[in-house]
VOTI-681731 format. One record per atom (N, C-alpha, C): atom name; residue number from 1; x, y, z. Coordinates in Angstrom, 1 decimal. Layout:
residues N
PT name resi     c1     c2     c3
PT   CA  NUM      X      Y      Z
...
***
This chain:
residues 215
PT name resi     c1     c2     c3
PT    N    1  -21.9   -1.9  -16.7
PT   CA    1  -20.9   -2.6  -15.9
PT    C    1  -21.5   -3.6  -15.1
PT    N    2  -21.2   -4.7  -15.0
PT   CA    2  -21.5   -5.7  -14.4
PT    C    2  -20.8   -5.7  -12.5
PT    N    3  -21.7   -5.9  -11.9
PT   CA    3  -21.5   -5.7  -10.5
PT    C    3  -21.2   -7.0  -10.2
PT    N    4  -20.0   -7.2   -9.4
PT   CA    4  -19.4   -8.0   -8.9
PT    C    4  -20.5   -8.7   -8.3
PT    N    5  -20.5  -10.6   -7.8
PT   CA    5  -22.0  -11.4   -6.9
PT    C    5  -22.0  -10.6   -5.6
PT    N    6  -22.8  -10.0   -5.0
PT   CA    6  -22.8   -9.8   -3.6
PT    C    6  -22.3   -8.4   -3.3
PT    N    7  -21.4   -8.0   -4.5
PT   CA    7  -20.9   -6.6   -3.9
PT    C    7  -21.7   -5.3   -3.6
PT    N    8  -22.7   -5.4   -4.9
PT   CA    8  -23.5   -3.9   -4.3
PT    C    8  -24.5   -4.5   -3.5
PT    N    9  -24.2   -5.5   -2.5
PT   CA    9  -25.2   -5.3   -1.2
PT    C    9  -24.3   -5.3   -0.2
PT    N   10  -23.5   -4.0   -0.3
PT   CA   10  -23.0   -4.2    1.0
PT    C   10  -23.6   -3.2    1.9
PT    N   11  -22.8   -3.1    3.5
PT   CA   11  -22.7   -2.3    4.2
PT    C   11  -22.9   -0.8    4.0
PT    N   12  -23.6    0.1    5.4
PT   CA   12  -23.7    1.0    5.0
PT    C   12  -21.5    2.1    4.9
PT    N   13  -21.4    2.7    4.1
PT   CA   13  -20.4    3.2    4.0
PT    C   13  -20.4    4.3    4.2
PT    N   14  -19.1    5.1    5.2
PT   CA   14  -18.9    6.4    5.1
PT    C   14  -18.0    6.6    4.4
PT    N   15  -18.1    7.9    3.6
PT   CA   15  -17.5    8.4    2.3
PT    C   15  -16.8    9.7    2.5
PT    N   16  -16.1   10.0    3.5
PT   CA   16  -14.8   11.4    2.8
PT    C   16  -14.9   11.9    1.8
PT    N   17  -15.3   13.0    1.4
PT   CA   17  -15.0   13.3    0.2
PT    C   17  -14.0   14.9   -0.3
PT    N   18  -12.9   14.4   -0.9
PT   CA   18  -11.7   15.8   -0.6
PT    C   18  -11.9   16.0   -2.2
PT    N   19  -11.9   17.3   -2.9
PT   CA   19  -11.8   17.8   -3.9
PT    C   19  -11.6   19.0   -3.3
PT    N   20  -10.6   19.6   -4.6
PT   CA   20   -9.7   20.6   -4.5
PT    C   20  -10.5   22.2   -5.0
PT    N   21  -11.8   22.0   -5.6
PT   CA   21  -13.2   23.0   -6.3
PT    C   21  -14.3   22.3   -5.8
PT    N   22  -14.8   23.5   -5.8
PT   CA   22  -16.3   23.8   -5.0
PT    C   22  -17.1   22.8   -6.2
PT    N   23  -16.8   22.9   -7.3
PT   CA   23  -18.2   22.5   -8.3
PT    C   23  -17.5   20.6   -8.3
PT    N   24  -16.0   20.5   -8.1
PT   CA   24  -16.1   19.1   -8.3
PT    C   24  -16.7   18.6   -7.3
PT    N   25  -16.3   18.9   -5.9
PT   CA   25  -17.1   18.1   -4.5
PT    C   25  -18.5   18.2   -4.8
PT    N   26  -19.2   19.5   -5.5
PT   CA   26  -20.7   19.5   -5.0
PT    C   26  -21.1   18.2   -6.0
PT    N   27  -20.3   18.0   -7.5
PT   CA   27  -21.0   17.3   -8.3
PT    C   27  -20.5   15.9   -7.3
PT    N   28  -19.0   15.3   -7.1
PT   CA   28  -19.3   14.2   -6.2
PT    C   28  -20.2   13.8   -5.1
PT    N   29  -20.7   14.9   -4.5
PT   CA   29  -21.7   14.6   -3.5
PT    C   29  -22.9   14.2   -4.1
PT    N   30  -23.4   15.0   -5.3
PT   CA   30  -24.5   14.6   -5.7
PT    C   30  -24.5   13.2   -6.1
PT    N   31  -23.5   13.0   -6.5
PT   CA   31  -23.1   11.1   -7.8
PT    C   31  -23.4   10.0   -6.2
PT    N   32  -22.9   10.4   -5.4
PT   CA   32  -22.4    9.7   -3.8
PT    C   32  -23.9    9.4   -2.8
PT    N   33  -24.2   10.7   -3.2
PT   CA   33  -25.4   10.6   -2.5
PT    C   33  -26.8   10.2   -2.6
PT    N   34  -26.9    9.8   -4.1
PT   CA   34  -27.4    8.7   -5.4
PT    C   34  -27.5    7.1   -4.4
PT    N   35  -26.5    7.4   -4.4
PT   CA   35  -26.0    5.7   -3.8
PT    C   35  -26.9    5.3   -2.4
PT    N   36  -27.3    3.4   -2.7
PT   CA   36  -28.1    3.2   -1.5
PT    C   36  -26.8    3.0   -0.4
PT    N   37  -26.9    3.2    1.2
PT   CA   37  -26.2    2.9    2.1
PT    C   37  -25.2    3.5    1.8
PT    N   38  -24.7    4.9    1.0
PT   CA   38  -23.7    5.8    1.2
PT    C   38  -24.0    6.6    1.5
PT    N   39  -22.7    7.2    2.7
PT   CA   39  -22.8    8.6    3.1
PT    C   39  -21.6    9.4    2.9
PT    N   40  -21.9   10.3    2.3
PT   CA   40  -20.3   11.1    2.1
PT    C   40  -20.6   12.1    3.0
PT    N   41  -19.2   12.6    3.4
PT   CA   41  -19.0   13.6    4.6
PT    C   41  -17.5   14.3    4.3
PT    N   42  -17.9   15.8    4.3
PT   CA   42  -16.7   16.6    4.0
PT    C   42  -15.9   16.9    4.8
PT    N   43  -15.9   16.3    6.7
PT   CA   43  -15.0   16.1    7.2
PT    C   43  -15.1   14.8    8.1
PT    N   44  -14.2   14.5    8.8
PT   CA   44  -14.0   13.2    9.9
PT    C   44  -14.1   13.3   10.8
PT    N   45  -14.4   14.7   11.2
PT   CA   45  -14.5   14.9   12.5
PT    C   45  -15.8   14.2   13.0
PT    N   46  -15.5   13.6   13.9
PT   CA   46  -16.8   12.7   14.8
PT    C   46  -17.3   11.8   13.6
PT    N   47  -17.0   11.0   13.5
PT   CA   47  -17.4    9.9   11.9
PT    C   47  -16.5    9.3   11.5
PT    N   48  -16.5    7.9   12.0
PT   CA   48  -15.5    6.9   11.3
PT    C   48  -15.8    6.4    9.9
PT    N   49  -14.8    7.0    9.2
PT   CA   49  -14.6    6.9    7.5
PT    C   49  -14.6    5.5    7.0
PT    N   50  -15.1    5.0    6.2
PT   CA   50  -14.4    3.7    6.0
PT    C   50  -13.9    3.9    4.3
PT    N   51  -14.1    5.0    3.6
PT   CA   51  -13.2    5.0    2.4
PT    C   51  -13.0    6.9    2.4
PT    N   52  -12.0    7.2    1.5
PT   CA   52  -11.5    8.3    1.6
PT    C   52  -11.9    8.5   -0.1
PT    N   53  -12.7    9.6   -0.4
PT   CA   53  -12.7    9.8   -2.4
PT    C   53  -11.7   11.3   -2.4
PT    N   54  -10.6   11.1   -3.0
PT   CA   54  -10.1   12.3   -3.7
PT    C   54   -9.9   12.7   -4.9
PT    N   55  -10.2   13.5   -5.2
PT   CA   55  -10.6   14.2   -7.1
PT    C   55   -9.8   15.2   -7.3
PT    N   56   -8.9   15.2   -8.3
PT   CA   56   -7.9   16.4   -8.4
PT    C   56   -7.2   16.2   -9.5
PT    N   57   -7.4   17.5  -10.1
PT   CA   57   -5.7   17.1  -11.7
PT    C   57   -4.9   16.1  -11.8
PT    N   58   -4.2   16.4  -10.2
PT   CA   58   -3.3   15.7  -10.3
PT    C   58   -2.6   15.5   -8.9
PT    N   59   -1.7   14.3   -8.5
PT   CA   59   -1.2   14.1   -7.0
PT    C   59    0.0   15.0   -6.9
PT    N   60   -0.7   16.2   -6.4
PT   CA   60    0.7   17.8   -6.5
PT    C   60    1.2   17.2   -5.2
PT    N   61    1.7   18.3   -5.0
PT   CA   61    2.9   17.7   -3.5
PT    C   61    1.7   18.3   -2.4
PT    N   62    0.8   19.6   -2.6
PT   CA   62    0.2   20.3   -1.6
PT    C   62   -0.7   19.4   -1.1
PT    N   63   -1.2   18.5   -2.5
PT   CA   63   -2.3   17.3   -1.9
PT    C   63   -1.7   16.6   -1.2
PT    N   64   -0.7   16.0   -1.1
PT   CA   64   -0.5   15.0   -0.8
PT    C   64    0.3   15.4    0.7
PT    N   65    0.7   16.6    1.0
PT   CA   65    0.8   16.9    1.9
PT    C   65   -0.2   16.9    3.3
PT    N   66   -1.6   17.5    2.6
PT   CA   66   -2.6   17.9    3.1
PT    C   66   -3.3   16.2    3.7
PT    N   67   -2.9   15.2    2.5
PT   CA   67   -3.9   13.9    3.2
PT    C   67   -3.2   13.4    4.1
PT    N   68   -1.3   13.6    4.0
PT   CA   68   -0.5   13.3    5.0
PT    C   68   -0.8   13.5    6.2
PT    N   69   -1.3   14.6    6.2
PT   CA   69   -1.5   15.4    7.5
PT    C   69   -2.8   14.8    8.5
PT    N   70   -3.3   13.9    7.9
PT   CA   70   -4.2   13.5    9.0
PT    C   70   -3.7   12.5    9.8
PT    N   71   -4.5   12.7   10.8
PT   CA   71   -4.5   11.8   12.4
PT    C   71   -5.2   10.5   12.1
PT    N   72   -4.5    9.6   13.2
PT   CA   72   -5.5    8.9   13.3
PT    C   72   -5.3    7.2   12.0
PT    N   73   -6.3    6.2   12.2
PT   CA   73   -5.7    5.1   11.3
PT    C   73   -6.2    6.0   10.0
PT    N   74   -5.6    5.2    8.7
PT   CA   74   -6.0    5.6    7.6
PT    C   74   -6.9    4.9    6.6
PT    N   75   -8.0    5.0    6.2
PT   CA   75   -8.6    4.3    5.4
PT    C   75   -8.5    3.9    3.9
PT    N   76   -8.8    3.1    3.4
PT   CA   76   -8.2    3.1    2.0
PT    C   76   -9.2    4.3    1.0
PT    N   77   -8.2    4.5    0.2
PT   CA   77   -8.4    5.4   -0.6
PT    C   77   -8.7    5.4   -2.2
PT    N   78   -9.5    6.0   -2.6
PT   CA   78   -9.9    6.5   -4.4
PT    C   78   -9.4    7.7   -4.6
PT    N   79   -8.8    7.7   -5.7
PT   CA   79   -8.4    8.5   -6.1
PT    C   79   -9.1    8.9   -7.6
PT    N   80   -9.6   10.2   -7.6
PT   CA   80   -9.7   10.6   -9.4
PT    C   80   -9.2   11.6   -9.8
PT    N   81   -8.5   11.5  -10.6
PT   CA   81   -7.5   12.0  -11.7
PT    C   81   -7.7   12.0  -13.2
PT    N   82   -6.7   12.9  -13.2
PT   CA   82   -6.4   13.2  -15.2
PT    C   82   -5.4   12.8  -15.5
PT    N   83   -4.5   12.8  -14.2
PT   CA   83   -3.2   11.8  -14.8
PT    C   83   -2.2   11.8  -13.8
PT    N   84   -1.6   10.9  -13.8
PT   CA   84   -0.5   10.3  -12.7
PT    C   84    0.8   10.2  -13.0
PT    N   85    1.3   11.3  -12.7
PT   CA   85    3.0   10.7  -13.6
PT    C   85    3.9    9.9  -12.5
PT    N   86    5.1    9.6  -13.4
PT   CA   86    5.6    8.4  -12.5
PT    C   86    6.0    8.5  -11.7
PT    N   87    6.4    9.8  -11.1
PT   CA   87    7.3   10.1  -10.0
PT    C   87    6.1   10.0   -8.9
PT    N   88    5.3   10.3   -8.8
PT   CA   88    3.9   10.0   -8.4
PT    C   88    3.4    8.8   -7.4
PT    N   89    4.3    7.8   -8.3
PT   CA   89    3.4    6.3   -8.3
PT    C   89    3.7    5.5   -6.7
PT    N   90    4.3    6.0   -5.8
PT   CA   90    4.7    5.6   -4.9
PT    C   90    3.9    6.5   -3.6
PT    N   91    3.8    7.6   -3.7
PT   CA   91    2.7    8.4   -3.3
PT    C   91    1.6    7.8   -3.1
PT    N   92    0.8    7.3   -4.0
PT   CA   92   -0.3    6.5   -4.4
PT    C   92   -0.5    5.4   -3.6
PT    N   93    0.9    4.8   -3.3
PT   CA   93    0.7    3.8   -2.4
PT    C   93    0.9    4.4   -0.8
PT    N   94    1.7    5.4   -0.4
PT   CA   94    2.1    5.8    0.8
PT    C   94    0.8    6.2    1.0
PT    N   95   -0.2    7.1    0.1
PT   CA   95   -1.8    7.1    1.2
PT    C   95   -2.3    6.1    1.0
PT    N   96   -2.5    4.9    1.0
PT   CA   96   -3.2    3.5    0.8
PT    C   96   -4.4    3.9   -0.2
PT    N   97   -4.0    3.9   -1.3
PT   CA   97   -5.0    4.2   -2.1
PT    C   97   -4.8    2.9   -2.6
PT    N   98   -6.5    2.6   -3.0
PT   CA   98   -6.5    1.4   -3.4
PT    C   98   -7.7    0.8   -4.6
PT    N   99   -7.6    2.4   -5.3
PT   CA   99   -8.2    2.2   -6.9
PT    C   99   -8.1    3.6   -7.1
PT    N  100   -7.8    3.8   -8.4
PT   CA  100   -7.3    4.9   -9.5
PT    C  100   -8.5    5.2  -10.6
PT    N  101   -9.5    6.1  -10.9
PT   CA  101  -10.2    6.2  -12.1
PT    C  101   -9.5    7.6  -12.5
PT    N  102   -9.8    7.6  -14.0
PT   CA  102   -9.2    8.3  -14.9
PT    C  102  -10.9    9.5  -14.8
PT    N  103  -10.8   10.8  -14.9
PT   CA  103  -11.8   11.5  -14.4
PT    C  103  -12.9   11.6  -16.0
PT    N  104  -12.3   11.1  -16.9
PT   CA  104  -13.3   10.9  -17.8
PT    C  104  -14.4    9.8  -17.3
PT    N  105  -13.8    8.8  -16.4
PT   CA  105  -14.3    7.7  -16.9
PT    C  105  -15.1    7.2  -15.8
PT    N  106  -15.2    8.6  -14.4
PT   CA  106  -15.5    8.1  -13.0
PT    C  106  -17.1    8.7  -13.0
PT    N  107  -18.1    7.8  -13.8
PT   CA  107  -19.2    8.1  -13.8
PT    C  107  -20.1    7.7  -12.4
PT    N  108  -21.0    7.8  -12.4
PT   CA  108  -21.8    7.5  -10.9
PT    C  108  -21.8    6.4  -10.8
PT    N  109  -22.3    5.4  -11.5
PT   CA  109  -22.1    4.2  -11.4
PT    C  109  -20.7    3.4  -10.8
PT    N  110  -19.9    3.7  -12.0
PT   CA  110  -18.6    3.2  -11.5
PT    C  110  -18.1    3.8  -10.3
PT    N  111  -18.3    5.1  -10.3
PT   CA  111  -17.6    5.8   -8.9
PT    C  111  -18.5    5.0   -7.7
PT    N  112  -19.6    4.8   -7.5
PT   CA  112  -20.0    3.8   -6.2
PT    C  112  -19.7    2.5   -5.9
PT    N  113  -19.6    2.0   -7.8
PT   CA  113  -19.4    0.4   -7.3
PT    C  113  -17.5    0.4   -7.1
PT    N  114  -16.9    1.2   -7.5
PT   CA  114  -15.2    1.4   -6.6
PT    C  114  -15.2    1.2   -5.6
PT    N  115  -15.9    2.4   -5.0
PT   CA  115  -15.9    2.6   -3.3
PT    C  115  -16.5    1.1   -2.6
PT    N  116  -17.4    0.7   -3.2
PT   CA  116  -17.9   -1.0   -2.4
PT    C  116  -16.4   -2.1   -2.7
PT    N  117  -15.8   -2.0   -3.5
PT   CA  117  -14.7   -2.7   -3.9
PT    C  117  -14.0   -2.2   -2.9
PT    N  118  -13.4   -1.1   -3.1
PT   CA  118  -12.6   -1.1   -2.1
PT    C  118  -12.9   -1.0   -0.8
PT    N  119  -14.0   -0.8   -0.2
PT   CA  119  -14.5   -0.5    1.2
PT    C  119  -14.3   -2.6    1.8
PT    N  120  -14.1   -3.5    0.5
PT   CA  120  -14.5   -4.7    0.8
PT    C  120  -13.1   -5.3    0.6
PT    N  121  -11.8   -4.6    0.7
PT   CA  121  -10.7   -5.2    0.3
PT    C  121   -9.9   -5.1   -0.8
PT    N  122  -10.7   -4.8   -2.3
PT   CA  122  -10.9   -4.7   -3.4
PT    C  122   -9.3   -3.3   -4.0
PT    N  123   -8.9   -4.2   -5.2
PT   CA  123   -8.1   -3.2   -5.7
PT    C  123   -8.7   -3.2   -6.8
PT    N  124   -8.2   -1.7   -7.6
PT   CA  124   -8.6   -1.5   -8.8
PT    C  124   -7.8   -0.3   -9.2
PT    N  125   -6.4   -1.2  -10.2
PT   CA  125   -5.7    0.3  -11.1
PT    C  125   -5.9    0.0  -12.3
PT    N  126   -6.1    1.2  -12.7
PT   CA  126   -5.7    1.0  -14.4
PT    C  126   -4.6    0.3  -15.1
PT    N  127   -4.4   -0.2  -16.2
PT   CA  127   -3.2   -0.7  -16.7
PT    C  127   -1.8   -0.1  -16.6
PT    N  128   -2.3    1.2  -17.1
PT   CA  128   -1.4    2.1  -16.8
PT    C  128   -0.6    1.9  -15.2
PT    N  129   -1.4    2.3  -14.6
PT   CA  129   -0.9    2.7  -13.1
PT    C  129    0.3    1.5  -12.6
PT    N  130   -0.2   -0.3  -13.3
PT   CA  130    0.0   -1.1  -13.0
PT    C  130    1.4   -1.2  -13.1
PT    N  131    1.8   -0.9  -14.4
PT   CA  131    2.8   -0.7  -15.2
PT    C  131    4.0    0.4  -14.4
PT    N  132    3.6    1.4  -14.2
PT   CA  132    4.3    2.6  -13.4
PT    C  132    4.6    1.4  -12.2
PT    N  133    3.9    1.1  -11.3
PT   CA  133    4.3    0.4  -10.4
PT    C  133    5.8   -0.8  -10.6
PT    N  134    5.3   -1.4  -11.8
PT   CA  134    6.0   -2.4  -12.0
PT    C  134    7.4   -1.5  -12.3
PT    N  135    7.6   -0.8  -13.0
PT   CA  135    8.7    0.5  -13.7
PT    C  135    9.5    0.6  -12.3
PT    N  136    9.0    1.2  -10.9
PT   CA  136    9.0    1.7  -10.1
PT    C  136    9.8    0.9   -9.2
PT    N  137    9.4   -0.2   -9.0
PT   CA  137    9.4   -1.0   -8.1
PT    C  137   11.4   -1.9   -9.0
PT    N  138   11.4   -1.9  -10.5
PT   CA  138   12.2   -2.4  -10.7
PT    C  138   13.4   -1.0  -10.7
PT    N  139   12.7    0.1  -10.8
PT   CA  139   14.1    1.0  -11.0
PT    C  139   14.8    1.0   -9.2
PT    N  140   13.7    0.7   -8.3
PT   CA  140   14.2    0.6   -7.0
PT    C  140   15.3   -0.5   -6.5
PT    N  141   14.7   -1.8   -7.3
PT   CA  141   16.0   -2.8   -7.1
PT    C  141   17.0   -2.7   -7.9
PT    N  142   17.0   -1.6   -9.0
PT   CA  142   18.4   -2.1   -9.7
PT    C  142   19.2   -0.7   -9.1
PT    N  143   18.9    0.4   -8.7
PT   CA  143   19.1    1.6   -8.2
PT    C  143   19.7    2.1   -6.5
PT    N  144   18.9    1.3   -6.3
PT   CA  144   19.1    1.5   -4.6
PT    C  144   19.3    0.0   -3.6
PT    N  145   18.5   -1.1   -3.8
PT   CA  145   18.5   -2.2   -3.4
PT    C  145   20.0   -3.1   -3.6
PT    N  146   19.7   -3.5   -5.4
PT   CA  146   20.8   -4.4   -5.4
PT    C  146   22.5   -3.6   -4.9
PT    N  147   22.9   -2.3   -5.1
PT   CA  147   23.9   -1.6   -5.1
PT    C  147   24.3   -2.1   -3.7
PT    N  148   23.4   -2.1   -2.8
PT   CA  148   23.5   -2.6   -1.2
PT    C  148   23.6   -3.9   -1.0
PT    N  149   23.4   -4.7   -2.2
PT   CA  149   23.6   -6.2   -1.9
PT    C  149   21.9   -6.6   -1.1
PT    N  150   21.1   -6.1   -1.3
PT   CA  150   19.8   -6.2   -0.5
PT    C  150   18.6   -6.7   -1.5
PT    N  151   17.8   -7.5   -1.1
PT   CA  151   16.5   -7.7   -2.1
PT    C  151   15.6   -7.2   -1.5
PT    N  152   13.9   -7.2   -2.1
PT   CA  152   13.4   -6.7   -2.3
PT    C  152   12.5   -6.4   -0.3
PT    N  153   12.6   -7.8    0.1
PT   CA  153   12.5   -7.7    1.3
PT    C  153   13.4   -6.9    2.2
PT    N  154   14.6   -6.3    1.8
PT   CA  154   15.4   -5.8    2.7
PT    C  154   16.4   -6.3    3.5
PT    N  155   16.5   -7.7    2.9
PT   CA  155   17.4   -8.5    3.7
PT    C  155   18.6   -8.7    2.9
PT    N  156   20.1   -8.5    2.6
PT   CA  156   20.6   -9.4    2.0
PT    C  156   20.6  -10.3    1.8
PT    N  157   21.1  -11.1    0.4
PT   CA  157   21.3  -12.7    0.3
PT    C  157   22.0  -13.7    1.4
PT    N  158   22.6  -13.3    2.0
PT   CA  158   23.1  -14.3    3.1
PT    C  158   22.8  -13.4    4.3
PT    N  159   21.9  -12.8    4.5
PT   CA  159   20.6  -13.0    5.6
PT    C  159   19.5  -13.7    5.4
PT    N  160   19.2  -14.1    4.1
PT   CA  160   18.0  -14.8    3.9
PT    C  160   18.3  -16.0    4.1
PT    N  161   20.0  -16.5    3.6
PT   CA  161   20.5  -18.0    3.8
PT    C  161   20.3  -18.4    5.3
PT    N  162   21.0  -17.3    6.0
PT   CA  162   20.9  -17.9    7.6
PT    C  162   20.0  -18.2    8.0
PT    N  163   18.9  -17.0    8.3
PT   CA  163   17.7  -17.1    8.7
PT    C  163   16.7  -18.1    8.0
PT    N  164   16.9  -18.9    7.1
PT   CA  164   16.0  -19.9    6.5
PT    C  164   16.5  -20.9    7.3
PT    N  165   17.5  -20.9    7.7
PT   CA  165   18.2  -22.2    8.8
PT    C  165   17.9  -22.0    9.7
PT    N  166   18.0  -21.0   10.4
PT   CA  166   17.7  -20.6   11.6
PT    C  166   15.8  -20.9   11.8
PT    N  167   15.2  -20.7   10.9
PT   CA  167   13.4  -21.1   11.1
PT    C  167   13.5  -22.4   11.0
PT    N  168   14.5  -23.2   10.5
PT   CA  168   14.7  -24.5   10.9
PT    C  168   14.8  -25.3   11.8
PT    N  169   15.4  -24.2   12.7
PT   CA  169   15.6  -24.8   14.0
PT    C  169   17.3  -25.1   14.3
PT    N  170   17.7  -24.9   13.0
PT   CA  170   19.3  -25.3   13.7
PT    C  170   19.8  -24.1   14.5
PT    N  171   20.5  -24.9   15.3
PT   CA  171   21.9  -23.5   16.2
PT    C  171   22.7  -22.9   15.2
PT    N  172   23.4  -22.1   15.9
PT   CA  172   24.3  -21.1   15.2
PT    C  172   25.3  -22.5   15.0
PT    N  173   26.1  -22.9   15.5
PT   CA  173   27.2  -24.0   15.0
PT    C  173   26.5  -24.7   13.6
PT    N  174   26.0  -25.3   13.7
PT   CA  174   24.6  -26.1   12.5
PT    C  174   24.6  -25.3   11.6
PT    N  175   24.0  -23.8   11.5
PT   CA  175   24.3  -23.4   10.3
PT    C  175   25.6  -23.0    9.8
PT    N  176   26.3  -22.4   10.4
PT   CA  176   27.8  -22.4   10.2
PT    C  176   28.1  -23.4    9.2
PT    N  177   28.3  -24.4    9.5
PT   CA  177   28.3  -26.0    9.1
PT    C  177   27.9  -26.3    7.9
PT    N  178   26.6  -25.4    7.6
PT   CA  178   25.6  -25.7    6.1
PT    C  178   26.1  -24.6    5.6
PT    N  179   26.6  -23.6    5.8
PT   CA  179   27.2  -22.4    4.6
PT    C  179   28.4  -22.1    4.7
PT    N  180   29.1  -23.4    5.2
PT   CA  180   30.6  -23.1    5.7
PT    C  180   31.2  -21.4    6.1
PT    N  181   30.5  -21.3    6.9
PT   CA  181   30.9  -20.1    7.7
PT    C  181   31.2  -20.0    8.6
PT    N  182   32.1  -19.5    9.6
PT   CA  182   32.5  -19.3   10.8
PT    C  182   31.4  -19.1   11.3
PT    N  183   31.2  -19.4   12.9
PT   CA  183   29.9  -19.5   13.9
PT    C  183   30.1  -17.7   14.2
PT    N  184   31.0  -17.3   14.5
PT   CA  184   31.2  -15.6   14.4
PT    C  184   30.5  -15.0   13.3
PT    N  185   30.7  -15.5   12.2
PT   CA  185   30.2  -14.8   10.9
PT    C  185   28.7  -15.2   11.2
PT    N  186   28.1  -15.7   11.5
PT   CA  186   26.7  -16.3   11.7
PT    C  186   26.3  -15.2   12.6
PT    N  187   27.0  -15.2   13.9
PT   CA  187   26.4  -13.8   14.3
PT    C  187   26.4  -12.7   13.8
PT    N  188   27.4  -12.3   13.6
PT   CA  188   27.7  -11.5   13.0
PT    C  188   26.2  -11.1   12.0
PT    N  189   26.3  -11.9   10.9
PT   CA  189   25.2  -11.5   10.0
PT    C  189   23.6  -11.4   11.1
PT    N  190   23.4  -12.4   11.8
PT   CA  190   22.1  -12.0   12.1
PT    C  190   22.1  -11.0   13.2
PT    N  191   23.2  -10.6   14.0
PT   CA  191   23.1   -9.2   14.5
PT    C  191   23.0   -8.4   14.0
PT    N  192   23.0   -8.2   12.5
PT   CA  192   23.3   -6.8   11.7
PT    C  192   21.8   -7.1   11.2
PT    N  193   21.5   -7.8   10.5
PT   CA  193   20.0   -7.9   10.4
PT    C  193   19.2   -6.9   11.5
PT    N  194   19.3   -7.5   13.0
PT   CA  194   18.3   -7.6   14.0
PT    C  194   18.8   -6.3   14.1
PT    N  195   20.1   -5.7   14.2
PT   CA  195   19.6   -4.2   14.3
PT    C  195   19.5   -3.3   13.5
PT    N  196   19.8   -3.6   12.1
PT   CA  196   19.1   -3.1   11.1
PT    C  196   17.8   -2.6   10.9
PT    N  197   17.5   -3.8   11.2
PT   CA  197   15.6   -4.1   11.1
PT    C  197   15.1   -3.5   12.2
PT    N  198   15.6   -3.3   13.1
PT   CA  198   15.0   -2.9   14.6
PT    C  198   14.0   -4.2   14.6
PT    N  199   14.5   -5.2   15.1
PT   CA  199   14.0   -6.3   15.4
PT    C  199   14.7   -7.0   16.8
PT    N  200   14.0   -7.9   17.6
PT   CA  200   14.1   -7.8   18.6
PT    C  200   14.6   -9.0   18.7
PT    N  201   14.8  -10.2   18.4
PT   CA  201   15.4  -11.3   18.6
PT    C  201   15.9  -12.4   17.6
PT    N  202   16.1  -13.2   17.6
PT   CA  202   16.2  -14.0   16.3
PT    C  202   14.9  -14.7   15.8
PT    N  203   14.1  -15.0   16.7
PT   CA  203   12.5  -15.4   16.7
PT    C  203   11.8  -14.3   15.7
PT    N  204   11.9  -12.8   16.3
PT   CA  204   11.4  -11.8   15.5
PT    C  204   11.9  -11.8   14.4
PT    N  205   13.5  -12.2   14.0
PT   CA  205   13.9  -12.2   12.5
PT    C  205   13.3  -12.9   11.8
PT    N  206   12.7  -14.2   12.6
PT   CA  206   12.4  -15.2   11.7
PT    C  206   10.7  -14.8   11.0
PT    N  207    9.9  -14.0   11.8
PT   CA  207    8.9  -13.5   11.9
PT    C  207    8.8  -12.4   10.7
PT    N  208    9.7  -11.5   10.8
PT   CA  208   10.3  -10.5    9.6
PT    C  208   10.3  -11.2    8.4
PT    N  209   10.6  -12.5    8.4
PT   CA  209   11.5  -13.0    6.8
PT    C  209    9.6  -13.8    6.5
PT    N  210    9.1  -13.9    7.3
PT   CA  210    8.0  -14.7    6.6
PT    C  210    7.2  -13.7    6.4
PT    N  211    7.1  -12.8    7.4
PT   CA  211    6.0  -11.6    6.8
PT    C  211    5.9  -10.8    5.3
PT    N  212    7.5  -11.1    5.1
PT   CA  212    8.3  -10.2    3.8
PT    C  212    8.2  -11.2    2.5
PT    N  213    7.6  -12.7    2.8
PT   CA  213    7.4  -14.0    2.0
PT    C  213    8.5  -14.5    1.4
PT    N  214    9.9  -14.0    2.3
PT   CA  214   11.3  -14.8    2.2
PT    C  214   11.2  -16.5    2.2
PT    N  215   10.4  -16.8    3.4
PT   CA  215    9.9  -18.0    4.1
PT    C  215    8.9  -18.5    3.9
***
C-alpha cells in the first residue's frame, strides 16, 4: 500500500481501542502498538483520544448503544467489521465514524495508515458502504423529506426562494414583489422557518441556508 506524501509522519496519536473479545483487542493492541507515535488505550479516562478503533461482527444495537453512551466531545471513528447492513448505515455516521475496513482486510499496516487518515481529516469507505449511503440518503428524500415538501437541507422550496432574497439584502415588501407574494406570506414563511429551525433571527436564517450549501 502506498502511504499517502506526508501522512505516516504524523503526530503522536491516541488510540481507544473497543472490541467486543478479549483475543480481538489483545491482537489489535499488538497491530497498534507496532506503530511509531501510536498509543492505544482501553479506556479515556484521563487521556484525550484523538481516534476511537472499534472491531466487532457487526454494528448491533448493544454496540452502538454502549459508544452512545459516552461523555464528552467525540472523536472520529474506525470501524472493523464483517459486515454492515443497511439499516445500519446511518449509525455509522451518528458515531462520526470516518473509515470502514472489512475485518479480512484490516491488516497492520492498513489498520495504522487508516487511523493517520483519519486522525488528519481523512475519509475512507468501502464502495459498498458508499453506495448504502447513497441508497439511504435517497430513500430519505423520497420517503420522508419530499412528502413534507422539504429538501435535503430542511428547508422547503419557497423557504429557500425567500431566504436567497432575503441574503440579498432586500426587505420583506421587495421580495414579496419578486415572488409575487403577499408581504404577510413572506412572513409568514420565514417565521415558520425560524421556528422550525430553532433559529434566532432572519440573519441566523440566512446563516442556516449557507451552512446547509442552499447559498
Amino acid at each position: 500500500m502506498t502511504p499517502i506524501a506526508g501522512l505516516e509522519q504524523a503526530e503522536r496519536t491516541t488510540v481507544l481501542v473497543h472490541a467486543e473479545d478479549r483475543f480481538t483487542r489483545t491482537g489489535l493492541l499488538g497491530m497498534l502498538s507496532a506503530g511509531p507515535r501510536i498509543t492505544p488505550v482501553l479506556t479515556a479516562e484521563g487521556t484525550d483520544v484523538d481516534v476511537v478503533l472499534v472491531a466487532s461482527t457487526s454494528l448491533t444495537s448493544s454496540l452502538m448503544r454502549q459508544l452512545r453512551s459516552r461523555t464528552g466531545p467525540r472523536p472520529p471513528s474506525v470501524l472493523v467489521l464483517d459486515q454492515l447492513g443497511d439499516a445500519d448505515v446511518f449509525g455509522v455516521l451518528e458515531l462520526g465514524v470516518r473509515a470502514v475496513l472489512w475485518r479480512p482486510e484490516a491488516t497492520g499496516e492498513r489498520l495504522l495508515h487508516t487511523i493517520r487518515l483519519v486522525r488528519r481529516g481523512g475519509v475512507l469507505l468501502p464502495a459498498e458502504v458508499q453506495q448504502m449511503l447513497v441508497d439511504a440518503v435517497v430513500r430519505v428524500q423520497q420517503n420522508v423529506l419530499t412528502p413534507r415538501r422539504l429538501t435535503a437541507s430542511g428547508l422547503e422550496d419557497r423557504e429557500i426562494d425567500v431566504i436567497r432574497l432575503v441574503a440579498q439584502g432586500l426587505d420583506t415588501a421587495e421580495v414579496a414583489r419578486r415572488l409575487a407574494y403577499s408581504e404577510r406570506t413572506v412572513k409568514t414563511i420565514l417565521a415558520g422557518m425560524i421556528s422550525r429551525l430553532n433559529l434566532r433571527s432572519r440573519s441566523h436564517a440566512v446563516a442556516y441556508a449557507i451552512r446547509s450549501g442552499v447559498l
